[in-house]
C-alpha positions in Angstrom: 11.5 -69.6 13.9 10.5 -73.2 13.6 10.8 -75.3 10.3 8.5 -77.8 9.2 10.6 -80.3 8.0 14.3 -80.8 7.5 15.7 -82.1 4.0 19.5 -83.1 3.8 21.6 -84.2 0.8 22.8 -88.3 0.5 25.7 -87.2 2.3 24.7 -85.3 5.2 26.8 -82.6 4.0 24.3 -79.4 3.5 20.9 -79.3 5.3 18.1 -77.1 3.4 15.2 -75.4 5.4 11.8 -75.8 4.7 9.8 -73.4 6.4 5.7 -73.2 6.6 6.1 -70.1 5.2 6.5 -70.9 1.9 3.1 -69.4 1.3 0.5 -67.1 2.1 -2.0 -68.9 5.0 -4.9 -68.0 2.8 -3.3 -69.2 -0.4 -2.5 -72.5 2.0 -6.3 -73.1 3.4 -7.8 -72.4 0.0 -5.9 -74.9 -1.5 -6.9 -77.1 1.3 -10.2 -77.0 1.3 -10.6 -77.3 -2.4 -8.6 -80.5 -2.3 -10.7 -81.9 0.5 -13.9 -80.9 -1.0 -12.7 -82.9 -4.2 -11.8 -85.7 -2.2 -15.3 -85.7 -0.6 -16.9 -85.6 -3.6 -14.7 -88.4 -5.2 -15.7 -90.4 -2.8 -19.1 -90.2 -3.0 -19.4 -90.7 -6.9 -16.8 -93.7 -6.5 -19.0 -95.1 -4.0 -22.3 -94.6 -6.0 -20.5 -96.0 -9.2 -19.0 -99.0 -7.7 -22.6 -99.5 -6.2 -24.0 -99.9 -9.4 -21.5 -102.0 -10.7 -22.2 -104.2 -7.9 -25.7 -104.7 -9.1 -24.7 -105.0 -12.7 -21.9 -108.0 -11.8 -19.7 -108.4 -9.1 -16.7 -108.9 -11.7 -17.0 -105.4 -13.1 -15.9 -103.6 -9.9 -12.9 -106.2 -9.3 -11.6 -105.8 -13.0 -11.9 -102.2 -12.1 -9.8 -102.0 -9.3 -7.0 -103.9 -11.0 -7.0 -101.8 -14.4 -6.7 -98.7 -11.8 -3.9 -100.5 -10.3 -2.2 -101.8 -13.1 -2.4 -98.2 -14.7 -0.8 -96.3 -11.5 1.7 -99.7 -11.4 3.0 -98.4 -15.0 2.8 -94.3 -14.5 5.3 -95.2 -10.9 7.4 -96.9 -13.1 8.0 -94.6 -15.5 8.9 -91.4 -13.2 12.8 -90.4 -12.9 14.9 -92.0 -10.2 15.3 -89.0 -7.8 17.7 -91.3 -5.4 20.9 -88.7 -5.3 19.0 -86.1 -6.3 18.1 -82.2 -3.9 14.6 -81.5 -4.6 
């Protein structure tokens, strides 16, 4: 049986498995393919709304960006340390 990836405490004392198995394969592409059809379609209404920003001012989309930024800046900063921690 092969394992997808291999997680091990701070100390290298215990190892825990993850296998692909985890799920079913259908409940797997499902959720796949719903998450990259969202994706596509993000992209196309962020492209389609930065493009009329663009023609409105060429600050709008910049001040944008940053207020995303700044907003995902304070959301990292406020999750728990998980340093020393077995997830």
């Amino acid at each position: 049986m092969k394992y997808s990836m291999i997680a091990r405490t701070s100390r290298n004392e215990d190892a825990k498995l993850f296998g692909k198995m985890n799920h079913e394969i259908t409940l797997r592409t499902t959720g796949y393919g719903f998450l990259s059809a969202v994706c596509r379609i993000g992209g196309i209404l962020g492209s389609l709304t930065f493009g009329s920003f663009i023609g409105i001012s060429r600050a709008i989309p910049m001040v944008t960006t940053a207020g995303v930024l700044v907003v995902g800046a304070f959301a990292a900063l406020k999750l728990p340390e998980t340093k020393d921690v077995l997830m």
